[in-house]
N, C-alpha and C positions, 0 to 999 in steps of 0.2 A: 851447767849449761845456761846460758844470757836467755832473755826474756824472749820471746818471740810473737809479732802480731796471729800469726797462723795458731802459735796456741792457745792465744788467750781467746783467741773466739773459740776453739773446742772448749774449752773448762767453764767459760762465762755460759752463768745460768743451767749447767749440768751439772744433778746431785752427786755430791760425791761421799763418802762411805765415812771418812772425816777432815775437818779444817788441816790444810797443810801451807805449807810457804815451800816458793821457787823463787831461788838469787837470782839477780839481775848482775850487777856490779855497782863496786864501791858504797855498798850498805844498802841499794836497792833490790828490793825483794816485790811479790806477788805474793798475801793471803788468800787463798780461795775457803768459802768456808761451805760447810755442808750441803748448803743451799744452790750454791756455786759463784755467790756474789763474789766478786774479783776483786781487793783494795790493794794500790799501788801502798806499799808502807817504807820509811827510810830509820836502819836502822843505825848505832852510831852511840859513841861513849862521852858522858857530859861530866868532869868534874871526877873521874876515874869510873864514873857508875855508867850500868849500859840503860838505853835510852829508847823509845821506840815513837814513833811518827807518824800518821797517817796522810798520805799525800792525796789521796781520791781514789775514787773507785768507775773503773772501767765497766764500760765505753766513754763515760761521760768524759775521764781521762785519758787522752791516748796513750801509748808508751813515750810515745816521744817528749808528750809534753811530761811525763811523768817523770823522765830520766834530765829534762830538763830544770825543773820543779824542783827534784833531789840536790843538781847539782846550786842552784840558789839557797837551800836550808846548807847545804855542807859551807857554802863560804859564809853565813852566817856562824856557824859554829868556829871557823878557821878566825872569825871576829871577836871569838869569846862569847856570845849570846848563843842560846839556848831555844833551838827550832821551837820548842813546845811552844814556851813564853812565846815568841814572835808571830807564830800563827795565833794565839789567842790577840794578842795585840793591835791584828788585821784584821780580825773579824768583828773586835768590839768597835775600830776605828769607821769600820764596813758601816753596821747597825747605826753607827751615831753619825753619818757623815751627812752633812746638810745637802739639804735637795737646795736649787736656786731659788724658791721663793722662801724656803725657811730662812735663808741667809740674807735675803732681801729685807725680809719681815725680824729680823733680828738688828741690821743696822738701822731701818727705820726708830726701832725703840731705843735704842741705844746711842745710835750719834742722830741719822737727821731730822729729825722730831726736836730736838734739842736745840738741834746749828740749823735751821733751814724753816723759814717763814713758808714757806710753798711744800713741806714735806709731808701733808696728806696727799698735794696734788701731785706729788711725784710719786707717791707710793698710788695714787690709783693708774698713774702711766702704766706701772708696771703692772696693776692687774688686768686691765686692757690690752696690751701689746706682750709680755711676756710670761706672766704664767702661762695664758693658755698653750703657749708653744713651747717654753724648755721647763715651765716651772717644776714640774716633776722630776727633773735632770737631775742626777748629782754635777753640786759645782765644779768638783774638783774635776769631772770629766767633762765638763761639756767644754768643747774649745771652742777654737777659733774659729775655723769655718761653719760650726752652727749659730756662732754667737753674729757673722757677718752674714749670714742668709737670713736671720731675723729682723736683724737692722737696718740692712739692704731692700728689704719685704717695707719696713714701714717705711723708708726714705723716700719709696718709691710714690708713695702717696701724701705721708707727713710729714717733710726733711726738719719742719720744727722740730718737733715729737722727737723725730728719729737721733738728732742732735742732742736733745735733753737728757734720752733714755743713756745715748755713750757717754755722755760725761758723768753719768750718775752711775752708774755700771762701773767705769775705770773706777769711779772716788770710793765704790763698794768694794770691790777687789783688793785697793791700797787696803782699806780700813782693814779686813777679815785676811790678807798676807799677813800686817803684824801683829795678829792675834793668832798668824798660824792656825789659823782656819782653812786656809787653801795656801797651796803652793806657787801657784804660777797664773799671771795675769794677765790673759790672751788677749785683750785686747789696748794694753798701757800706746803703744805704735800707733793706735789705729788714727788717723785724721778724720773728723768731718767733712772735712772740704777734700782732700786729697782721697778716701777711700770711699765714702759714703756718697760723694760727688751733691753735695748741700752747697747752694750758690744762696751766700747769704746776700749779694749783692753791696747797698747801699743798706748803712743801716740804721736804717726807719728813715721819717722823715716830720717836718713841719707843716701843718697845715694852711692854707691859704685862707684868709677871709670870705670868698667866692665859694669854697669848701665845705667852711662851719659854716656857711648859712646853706648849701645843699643839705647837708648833714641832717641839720634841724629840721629843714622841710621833711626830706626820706624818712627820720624817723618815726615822725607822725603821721604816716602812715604802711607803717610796718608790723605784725601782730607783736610787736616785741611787749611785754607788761611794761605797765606804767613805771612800777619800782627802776626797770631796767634801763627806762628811758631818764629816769633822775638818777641813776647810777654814773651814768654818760657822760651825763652833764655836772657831776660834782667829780668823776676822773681830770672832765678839762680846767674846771676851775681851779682844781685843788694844784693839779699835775702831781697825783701823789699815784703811789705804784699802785696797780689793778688792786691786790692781794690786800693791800692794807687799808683797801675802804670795802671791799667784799666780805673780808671777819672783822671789821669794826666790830665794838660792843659798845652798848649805849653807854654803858659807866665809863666811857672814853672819852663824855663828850660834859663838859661843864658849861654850861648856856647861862650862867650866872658870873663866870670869871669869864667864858665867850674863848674856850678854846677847846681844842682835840688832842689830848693828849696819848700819843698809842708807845705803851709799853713797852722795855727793850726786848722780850722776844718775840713780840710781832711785827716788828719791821727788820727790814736787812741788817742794816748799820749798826740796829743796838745789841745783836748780836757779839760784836767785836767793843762796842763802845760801854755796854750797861746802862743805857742812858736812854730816858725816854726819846719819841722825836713830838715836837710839840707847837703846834699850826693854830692860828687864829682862828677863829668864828667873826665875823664879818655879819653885821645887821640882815643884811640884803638875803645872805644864807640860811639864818638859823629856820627860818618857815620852811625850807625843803627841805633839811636834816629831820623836821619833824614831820614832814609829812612823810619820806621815809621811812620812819618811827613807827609811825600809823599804820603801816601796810604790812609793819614786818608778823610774820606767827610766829615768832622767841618776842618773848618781852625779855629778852636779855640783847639780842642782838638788829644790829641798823639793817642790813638787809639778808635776806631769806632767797629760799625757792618760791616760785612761784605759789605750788600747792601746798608747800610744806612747811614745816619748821628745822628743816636743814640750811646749813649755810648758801650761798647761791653757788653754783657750781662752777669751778672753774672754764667748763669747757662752755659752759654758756657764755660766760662773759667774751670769752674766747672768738664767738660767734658772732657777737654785736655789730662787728665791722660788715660782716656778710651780709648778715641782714638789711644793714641799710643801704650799702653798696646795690644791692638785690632792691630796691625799692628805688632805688635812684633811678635807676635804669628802668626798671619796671611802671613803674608810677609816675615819673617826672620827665622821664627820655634822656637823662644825663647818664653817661658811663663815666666813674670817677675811676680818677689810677686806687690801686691799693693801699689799702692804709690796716694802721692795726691799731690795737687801744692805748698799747705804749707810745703809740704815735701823738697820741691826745697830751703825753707828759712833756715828748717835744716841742710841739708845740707853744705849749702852755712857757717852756723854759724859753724860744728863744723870743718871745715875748716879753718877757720877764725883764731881758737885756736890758730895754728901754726905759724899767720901772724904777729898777733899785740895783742898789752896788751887788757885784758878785757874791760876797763873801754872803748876802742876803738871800740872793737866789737861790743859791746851794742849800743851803737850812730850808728853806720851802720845798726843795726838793729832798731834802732827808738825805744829803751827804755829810760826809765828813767835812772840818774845814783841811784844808792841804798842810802839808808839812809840822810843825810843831804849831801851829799858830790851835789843832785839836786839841794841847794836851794844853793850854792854859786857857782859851776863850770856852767856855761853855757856855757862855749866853745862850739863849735863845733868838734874841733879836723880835722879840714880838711884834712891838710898836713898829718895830720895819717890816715887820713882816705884814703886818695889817695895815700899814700905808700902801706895800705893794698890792694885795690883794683888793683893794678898794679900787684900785688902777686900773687893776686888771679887768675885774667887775664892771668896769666903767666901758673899758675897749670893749669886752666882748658887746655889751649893749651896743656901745655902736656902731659895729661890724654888724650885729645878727641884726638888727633893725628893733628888735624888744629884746626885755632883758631873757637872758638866758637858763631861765630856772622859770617854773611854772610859777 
């Protein structure tokens, strides 16, 4: 006689006199043992030998799924594999299978630590915004619709952030697919702009002369530190990326050969290039690099936290715009439009236009040069480089009204 729910609720948990077994069908059976604990079991011949299975044990298993359960271990067997092996194989895979912050915290050390100038600041995104929400999740289960109600959650207030986080997320997924760490990558489809509804607009922009001299007034009198305020002001001059004057290190900086050289894994390009990027020192400058110097608490590194001996933080630097924007207005009566700090490098570039040939300006900027013209000029172009920047130096003086460094 077939299994029946009506009787496995009489037997479950009533003692009985001794362990016996009741068939179901097709190698499904019921152990009830003394006690009266109920285990679904499948039994079944591996190899001519007979074989026995533990499927679960009722209630926690129903019949149903029980007989459903069965019939998945039998086409296992009809494959040539061996139930036993395959449930041990499930359960080890169970035990070891990465939560999403282990898997985060894995490709951090492994690829973008390695490929990625900004890959603390991307690993602290994620402990901001997403451990506290899926980080406990196994990856392999968490899909789609939690991984877009998280996203969705910070677009709503940081469409930056929330942009950063999806592209870092899809390039996580690719990395741990072909290492067959996870199978399927729920969000590869998704758009920033199309799902996340991120209105990058225009993007960025150059600043007016009328502008950088607001700027300058709002920032003196903004609580921002003084370091942060000569941070500002070597981003416009330099127009080099936020990132690579924030981890400068003083041994980057030769004030006797009068230049900055930052190593190829601290900035973008030298990643792909191997190649340092390598900017002039300019007379006019070297006294604010050192006063920089001065303020910092690492005597290994150009600027710090305010209290601290940690790097300065990204999300401050981040802030800088606010804050002075917030003093413009507050302090002066000017509402200026938005601006951001990368805006300070456009700037800076289309300025540059008027100093020196392209193929110059680019190298101040820490690009590539285009086409093959990369794979045979390695100049640095110094001497052009430092006739530009003297130019430069020269215009912002005479836009801001005084020079532009303390």
């Amino acid at each position: 006689m077939a299994l029946a729910d009506a009787w496995l609720k009489t037997v479950h948990r009533k003692p009985q006199e001794r362990t016996f077994e009741r068939a179901d069908r097709e190698g499904l059976s019921a152990r009830v043992t003394k006690a009266g604990k109920v285990v679904f079991q499948l039994r079944y011949r591996y190899h001519g030998k007979p074989a026995r299975l533990d499927l679960g044990t009722y209630p926690l298993m129903t019949l149903r799924q029980a007989r459903e359960e069965a019939a998945r271990r039998r086409a296992q067997l009809e494959q040539g594999l061996d139930p036993r092996v395959q449930k041990r194989l499930e359960h080890t895979a169970i035990a070891t299978a990465h939560t999403n912050e282990s898997l985060v915290r894995l490709w951090h050390e492994k690829y973008s630590s390695q490929n990625k100038v900004d890959a603390d600041d991307i690993l602290r995104s994620f402990e901001l915004h997403v451990f506290p929400v899926v980080g406990n999740l196994l990856a392999a289960e968490t899909g789609l619709a939690r991984w877009m109600e998280l996203l969705e959650g910070v677009a709503s207030t940081r469409p930056s952030i929330a942009e950063r986080l999806l592209a870092n997320i899809k390039q996580l997924h690719m990395w741990t697919a072909r290492r067959e760490m996870i199978t399927d990558q729920p969000l590869a489809a998704v758009s920033a702009k199309r799902d996340l509804q991120v209105k990058r607009g225009t993007r960025g922009r150059a600043l007016s002369a009328e502008e950088l001299q607001l700027i300058w007034r709002a920032m003196d009198r903004t609580r921002m530190a003084y370091r942060s305020r000569l941070f500002v002001k070597l981003c416009l001059f330099w127009g080099c990326r936020p990132v690579e004057l924030r981890l400068a290190r003083l041994g980057e900086f030769d004030f006797e050969k009068k230049v900055w050289s930052i190593p190829p894994e601290r900035h973008k390009v030298g990643m792909k290039t191997g190649r340092p990027l390598v900017r002039p020192i300019i007379d006019d400058v070297a006294p604010t690099l050192k006063e920089a110097a001065a303020l910092s608490h690492h005597p290994a590194m150009l600027f710090t936290g305010e209290r601290n001996a940690e790097p300065m933080n990204d999300r401050s630097v981040l802030s800088f715009p606010r804050s002075i924007l917030k003093a413009a207005k507050g302090q002066l009566g000017t509402e200026m439009a938005h601006w951001s700090m990368y805006d300070l490098r456009k700037t800076a570039r289309t300025h540059w236009s008027s100093l020196a040939e392209p193929h110059v300006c680019e190298m101040m900027l820490g690009h590539t040069l285009p086409g093959v013209w990369q794979v045979y000029d390695h100049q640095h172009y110094l001497d052009e480089q430092k006739a530009a920047y003297q130019a430069w130096w020269q215009l912002l003086t005479q836009q801001l009204g005084d020079p532009p460094m303390p």
